[in-house]
N, CA and C atoms as an extended XYZ file, in Angstrom:
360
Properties=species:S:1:pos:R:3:atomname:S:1:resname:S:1:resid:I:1 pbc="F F F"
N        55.364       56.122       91.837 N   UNK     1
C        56.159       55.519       90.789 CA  UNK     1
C        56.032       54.003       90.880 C   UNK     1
N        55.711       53.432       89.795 N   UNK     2
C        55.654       52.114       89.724 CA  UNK     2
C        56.556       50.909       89.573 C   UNK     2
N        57.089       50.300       90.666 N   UNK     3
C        58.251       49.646       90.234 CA  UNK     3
C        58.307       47.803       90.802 C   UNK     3
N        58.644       47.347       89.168 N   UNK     4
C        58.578       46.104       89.647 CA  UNK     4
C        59.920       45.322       90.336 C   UNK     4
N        59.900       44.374       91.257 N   UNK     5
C        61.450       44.067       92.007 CA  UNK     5
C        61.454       42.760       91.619 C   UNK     5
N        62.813       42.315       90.880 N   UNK     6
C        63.231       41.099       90.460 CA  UNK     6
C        64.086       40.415       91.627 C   UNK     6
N        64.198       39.621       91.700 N   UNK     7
C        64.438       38.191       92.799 CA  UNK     7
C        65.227       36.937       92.382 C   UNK     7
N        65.820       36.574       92.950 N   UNK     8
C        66.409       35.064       92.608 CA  UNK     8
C        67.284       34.337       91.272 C   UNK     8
N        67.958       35.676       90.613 N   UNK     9
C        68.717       35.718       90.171 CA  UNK     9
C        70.060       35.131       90.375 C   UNK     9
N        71.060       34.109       89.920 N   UNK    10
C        72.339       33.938       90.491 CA  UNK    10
C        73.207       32.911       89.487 C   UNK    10
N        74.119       32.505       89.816 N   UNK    11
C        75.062       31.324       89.291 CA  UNK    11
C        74.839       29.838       89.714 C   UNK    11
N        74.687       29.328       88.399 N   UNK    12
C        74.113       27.863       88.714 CA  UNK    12
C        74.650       27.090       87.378 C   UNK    12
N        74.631       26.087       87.598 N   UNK    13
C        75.129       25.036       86.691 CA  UNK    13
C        74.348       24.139       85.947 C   UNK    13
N        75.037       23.832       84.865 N   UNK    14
C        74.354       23.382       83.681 CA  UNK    14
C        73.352       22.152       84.029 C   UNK    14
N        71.954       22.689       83.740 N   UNK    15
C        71.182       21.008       83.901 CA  UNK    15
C        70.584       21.864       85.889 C   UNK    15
N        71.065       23.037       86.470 N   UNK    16
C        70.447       23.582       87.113 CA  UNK    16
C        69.090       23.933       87.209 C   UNK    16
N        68.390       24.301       88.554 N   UNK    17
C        67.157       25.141       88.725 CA  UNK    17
C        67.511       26.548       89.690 C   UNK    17
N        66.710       27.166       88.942 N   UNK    18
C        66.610       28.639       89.990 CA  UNK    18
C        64.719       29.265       89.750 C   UNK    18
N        64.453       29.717       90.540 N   UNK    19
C        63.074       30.267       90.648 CA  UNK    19
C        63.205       31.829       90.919 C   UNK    19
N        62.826       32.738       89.861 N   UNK    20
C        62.655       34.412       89.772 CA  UNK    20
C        61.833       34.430       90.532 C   UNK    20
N        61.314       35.579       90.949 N   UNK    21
C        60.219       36.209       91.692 CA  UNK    21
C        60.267       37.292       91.287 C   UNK    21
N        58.701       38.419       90.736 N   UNK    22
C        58.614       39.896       90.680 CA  UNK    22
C        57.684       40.073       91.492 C   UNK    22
N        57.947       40.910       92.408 N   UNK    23
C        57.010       41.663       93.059 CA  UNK    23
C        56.633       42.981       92.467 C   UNK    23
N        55.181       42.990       92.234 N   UNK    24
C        54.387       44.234       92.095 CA  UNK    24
C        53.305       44.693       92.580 C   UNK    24
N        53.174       45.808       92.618 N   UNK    25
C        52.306       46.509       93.447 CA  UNK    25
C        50.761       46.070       93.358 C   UNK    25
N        50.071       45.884       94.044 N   UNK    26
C        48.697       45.393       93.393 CA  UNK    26
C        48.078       46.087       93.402 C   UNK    26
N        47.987       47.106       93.183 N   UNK    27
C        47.138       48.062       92.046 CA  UNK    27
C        46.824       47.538       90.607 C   UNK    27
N        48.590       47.398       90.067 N   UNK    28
C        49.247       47.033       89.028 CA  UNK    28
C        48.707       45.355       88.962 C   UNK    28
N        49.088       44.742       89.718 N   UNK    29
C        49.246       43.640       89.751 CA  UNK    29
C        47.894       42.861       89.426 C   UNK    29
N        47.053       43.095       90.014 N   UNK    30
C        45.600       42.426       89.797 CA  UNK    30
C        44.931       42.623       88.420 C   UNK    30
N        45.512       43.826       88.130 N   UNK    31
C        44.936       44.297       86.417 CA  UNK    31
C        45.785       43.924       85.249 C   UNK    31
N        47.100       43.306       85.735 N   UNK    32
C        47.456       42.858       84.882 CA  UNK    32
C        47.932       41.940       83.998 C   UNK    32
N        48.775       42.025       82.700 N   UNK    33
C        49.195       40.716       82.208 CA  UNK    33
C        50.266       40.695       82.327 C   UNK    33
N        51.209       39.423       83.260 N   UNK    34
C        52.185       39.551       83.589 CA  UNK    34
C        53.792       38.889       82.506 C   UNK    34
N        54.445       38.861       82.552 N   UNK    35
C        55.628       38.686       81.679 CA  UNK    35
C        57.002       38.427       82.489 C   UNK    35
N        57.874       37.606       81.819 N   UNK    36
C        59.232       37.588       81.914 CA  UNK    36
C        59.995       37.670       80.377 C   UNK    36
N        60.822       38.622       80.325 N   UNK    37
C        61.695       38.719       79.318 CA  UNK    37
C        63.063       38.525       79.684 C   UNK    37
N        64.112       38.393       78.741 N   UNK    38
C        65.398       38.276       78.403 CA  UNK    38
C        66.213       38.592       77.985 C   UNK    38
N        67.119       38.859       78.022 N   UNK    39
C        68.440       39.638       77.397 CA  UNK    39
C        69.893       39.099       77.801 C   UNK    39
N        70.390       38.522       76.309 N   UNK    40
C        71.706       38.295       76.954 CA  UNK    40
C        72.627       39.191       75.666 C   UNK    40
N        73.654       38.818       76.657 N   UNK    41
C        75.146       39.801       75.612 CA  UNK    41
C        75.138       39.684       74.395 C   UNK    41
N        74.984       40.998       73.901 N   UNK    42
C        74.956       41.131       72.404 CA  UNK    42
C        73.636       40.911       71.460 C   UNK    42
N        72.460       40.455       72.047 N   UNK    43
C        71.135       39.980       71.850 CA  UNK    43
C        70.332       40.855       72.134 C   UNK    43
N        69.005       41.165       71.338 N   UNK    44
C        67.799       41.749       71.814 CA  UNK    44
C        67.164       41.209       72.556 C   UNK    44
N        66.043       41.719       73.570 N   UNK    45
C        65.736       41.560       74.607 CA  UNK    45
C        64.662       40.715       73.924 C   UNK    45
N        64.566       39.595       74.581 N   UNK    46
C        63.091       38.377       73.889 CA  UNK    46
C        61.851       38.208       75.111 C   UNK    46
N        61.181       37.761       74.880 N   UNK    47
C        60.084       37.671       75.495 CA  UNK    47
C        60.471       35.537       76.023 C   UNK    47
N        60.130       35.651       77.114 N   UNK    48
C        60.238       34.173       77.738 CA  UNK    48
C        58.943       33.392       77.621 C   UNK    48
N        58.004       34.695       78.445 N   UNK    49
C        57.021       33.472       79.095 CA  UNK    49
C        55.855       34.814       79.757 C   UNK    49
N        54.755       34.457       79.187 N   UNK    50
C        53.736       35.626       80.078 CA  UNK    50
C        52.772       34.725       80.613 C   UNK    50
N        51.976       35.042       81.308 N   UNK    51
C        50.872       34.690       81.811 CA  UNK    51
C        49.924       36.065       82.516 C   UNK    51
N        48.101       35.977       81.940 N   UNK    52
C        47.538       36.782       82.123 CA  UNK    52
C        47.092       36.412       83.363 C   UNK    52
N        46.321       37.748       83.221 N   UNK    53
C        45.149       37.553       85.148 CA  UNK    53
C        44.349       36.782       84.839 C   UNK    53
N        44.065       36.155       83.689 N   UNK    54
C        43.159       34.672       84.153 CA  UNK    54
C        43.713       33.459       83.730 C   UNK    54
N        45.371       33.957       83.970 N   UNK    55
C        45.833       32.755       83.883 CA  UNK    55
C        46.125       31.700       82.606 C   UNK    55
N        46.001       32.565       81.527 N   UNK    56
C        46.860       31.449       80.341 CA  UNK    56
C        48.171       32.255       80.373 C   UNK    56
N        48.690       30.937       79.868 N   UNK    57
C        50.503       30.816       79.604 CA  UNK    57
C        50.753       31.569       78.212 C   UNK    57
N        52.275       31.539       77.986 N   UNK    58
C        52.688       31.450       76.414 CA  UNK    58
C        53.894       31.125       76.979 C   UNK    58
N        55.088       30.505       76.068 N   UNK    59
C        56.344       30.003       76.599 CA  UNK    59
C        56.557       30.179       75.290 C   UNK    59
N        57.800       30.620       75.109 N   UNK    60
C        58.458       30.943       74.049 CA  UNK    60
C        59.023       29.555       73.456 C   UNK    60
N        59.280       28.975       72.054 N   UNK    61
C        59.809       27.589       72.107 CA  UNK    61
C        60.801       27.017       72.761 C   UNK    61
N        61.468       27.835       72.681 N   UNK    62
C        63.508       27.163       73.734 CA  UNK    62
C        63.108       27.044       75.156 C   UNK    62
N        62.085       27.195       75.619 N   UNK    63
C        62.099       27.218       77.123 CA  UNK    63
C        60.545       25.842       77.414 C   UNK    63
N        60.031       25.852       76.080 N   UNK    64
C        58.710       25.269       76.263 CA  UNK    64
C        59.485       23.432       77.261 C   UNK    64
N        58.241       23.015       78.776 N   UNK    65
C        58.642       21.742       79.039 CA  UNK    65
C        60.466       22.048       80.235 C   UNK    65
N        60.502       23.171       79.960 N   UNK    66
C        61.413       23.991       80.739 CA  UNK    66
C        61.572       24.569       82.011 C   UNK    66
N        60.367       25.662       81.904 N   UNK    67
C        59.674       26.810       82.160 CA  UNK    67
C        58.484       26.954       82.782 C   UNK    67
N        58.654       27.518       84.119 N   UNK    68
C        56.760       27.596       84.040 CA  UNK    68
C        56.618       28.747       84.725 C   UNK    68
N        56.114       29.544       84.281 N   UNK    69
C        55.448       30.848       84.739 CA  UNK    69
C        53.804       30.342       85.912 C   UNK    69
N        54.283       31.532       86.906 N   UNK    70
C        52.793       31.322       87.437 CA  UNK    70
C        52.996       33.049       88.335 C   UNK    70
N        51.695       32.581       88.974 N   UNK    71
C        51.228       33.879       89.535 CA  UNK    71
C        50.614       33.978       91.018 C   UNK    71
N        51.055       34.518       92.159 N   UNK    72
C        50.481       34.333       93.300 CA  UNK    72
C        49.928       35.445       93.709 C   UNK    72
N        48.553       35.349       93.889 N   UNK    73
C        47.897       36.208       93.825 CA  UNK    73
C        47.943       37.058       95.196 C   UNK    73
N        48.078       35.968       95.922 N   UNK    74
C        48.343       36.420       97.371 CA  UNK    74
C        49.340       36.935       97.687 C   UNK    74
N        49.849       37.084       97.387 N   UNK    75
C        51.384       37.759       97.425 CA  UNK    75
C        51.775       38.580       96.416 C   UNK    75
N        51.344       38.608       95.588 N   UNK    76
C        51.198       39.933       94.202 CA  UNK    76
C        52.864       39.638       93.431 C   UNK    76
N        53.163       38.296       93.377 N   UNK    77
C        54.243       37.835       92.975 CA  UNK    77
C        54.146       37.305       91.130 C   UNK    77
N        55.055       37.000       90.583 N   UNK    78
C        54.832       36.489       89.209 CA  UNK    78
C        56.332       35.556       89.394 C   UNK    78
N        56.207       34.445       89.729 N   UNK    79
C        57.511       33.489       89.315 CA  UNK    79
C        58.015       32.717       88.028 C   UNK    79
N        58.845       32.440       87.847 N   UNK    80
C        59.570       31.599       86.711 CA  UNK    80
C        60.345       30.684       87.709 C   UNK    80
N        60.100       29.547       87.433 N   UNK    81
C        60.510       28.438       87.666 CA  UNK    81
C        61.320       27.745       86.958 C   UNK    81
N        62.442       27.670       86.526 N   UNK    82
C        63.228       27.344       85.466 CA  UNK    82
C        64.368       25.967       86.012 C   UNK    82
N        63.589       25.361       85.137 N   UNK    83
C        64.730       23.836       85.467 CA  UNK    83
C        65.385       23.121       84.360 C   UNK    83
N        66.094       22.319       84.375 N   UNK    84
C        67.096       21.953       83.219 CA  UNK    84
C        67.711       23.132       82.350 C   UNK    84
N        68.441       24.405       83.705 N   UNK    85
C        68.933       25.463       82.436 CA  UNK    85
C        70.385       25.010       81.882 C   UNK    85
N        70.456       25.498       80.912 N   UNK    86
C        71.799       25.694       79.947 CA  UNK    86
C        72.023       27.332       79.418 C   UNK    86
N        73.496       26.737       79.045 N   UNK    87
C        74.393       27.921       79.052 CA  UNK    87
C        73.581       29.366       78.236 C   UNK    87
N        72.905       28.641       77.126 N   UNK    88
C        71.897       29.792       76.488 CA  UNK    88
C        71.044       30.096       76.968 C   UNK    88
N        70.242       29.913       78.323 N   UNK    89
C        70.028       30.896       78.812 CA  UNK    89
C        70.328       31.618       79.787 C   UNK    89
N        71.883       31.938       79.917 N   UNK    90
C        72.367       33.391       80.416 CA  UNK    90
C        71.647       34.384       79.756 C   UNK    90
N        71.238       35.271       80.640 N   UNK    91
C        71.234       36.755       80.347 CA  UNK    91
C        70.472       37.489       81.243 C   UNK    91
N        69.821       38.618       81.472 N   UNK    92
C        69.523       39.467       82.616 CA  UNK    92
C        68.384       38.889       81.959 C   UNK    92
N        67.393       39.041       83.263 N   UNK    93
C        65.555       38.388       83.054 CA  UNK    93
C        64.935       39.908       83.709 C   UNK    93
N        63.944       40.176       82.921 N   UNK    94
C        63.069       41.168       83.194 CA  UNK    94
C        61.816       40.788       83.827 C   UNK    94
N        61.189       41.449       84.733 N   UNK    95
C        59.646       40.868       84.747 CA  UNK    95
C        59.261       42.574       83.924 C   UNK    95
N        57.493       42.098       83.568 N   UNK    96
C        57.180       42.857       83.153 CA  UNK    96
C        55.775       42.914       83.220 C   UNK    96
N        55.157       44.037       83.361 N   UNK    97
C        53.337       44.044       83.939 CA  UNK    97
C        52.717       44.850       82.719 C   UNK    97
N        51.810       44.320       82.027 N   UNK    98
C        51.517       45.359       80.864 CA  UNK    98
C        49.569       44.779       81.127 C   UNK    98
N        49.138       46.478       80.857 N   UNK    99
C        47.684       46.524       80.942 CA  UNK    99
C        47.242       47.867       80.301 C   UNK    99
N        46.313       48.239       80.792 N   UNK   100
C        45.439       49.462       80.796 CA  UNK   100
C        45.024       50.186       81.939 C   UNK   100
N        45.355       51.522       82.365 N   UNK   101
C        44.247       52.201       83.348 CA  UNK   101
C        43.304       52.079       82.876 C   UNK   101
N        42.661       52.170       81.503 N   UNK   102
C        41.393       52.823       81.425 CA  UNK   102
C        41.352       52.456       79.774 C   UNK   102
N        39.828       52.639       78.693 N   UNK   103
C        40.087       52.526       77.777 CA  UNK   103
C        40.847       52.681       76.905 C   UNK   103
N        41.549       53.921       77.440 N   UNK   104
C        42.808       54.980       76.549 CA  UNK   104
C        43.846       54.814       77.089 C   UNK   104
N        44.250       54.355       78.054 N   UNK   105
C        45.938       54.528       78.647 CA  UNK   105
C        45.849       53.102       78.789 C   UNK   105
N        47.320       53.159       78.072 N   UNK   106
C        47.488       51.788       78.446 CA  UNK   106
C        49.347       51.785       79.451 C   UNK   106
N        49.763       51.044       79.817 N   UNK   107
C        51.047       50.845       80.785 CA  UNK   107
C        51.751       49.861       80.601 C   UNK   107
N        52.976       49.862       80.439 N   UNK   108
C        53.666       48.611       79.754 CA  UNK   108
C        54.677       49.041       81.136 C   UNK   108
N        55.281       48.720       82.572 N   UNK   109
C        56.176       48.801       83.130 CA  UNK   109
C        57.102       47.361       83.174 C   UNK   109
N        58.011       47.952       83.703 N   UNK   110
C        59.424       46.895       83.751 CA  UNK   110
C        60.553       47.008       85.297 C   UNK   110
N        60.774       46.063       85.201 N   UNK   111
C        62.013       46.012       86.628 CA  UNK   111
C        63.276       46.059       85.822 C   UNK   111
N        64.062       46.363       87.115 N   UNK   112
C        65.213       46.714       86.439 CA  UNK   112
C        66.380       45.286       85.954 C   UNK   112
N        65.956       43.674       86.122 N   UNK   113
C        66.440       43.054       85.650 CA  UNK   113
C        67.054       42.351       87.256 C   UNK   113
N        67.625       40.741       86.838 N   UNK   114
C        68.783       39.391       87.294 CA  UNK   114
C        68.674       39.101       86.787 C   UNK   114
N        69.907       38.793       86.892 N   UNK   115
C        71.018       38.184       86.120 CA  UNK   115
C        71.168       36.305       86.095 C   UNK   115
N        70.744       36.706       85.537 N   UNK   116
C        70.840       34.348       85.233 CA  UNK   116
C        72.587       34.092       84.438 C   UNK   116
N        73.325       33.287       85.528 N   UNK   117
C        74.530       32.654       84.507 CA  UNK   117
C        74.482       31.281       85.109 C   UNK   117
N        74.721       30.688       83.689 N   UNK   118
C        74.345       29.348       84.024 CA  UNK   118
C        75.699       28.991       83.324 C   UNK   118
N        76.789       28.093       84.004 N   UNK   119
C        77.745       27.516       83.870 CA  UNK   119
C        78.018       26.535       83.152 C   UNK   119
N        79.103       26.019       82.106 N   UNK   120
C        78.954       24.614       81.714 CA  UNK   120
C        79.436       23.677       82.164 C   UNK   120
C-alpha cells in the first residue's frame, strides 16, 4: 500500500515560516510528479505548488515569491517551504505523487494531510 507521510505542520504567526516535508516511497517517488495541495474550512481542496522529476515548478498565484517547492532526491522527500504566511493560508496541506506505472495505469496517491494555522 502506498502511502505518502506529511510533516511539519503546526501553529505559527502571521508574517511566519514553517517547512512541510512528504515522504514517499521511492518506487513512487523517482517516477514521479510531485505536488502540494490545500484545503481550508469550507473550501475546495486547491492545488499549491507541484514540481516534476525534472524539476519544473508551478506555484499557484497567492503563494507565487512565497513558496518554494523542491525535491530531495536523496531522501525521497518533497518540501514546501513557506515564508511570509498569513491567515489565508490556514488549512490542511496535502502532498501528492501523481504518475504512471506503465502506458495504461496511471496513479494519482495522496497523504493523509497538516494542518497549517497561521495566527493574526
Amino acid at each position: 500500500q502506498v502511502q505518502l507521510v506529511e510533516s511539519g505542520g503546526g501553529l505559527v504567526q502571521s508574517g511566519g515560516s514553517l517547512r512541510l516535508s512528504c515522504a514517499t516511497p521511492r518506487r513512487i517517488f523517482v517516477n514521479s510528479d510531485m505536488g502540494w495541495y490545500r484545503q481550508a474550512p469550507g473550501k475546495e481542496r486547491e492545488l499549491v505548488a507541484t514540481i516534476t522529476n525534472f524539476d519544473s515548478t508551478y506555484y499557484v498565484d497567492s503563494v507565487k515569491g512565497r513558496f518554494t517547492i523542491s525535491r530531495d532526491n536523496a531522501k525521497n522527500t518533497v518540501d514546501l517551504q513557506m515564508t511570509s504566511l498569513k491567515p489565508e493560508d490556514t488549512a490542511v496541506y496535502y502532498c501528492n505523487a501523481r504518475g504512471y506505472y506503465n502506458v495504461e495505469a496511471k496513479y494519482d496517491y495522496w497523504g493523509q494531510g497538516t494542518q497549517v494555522t497561521v495566527s493574526s
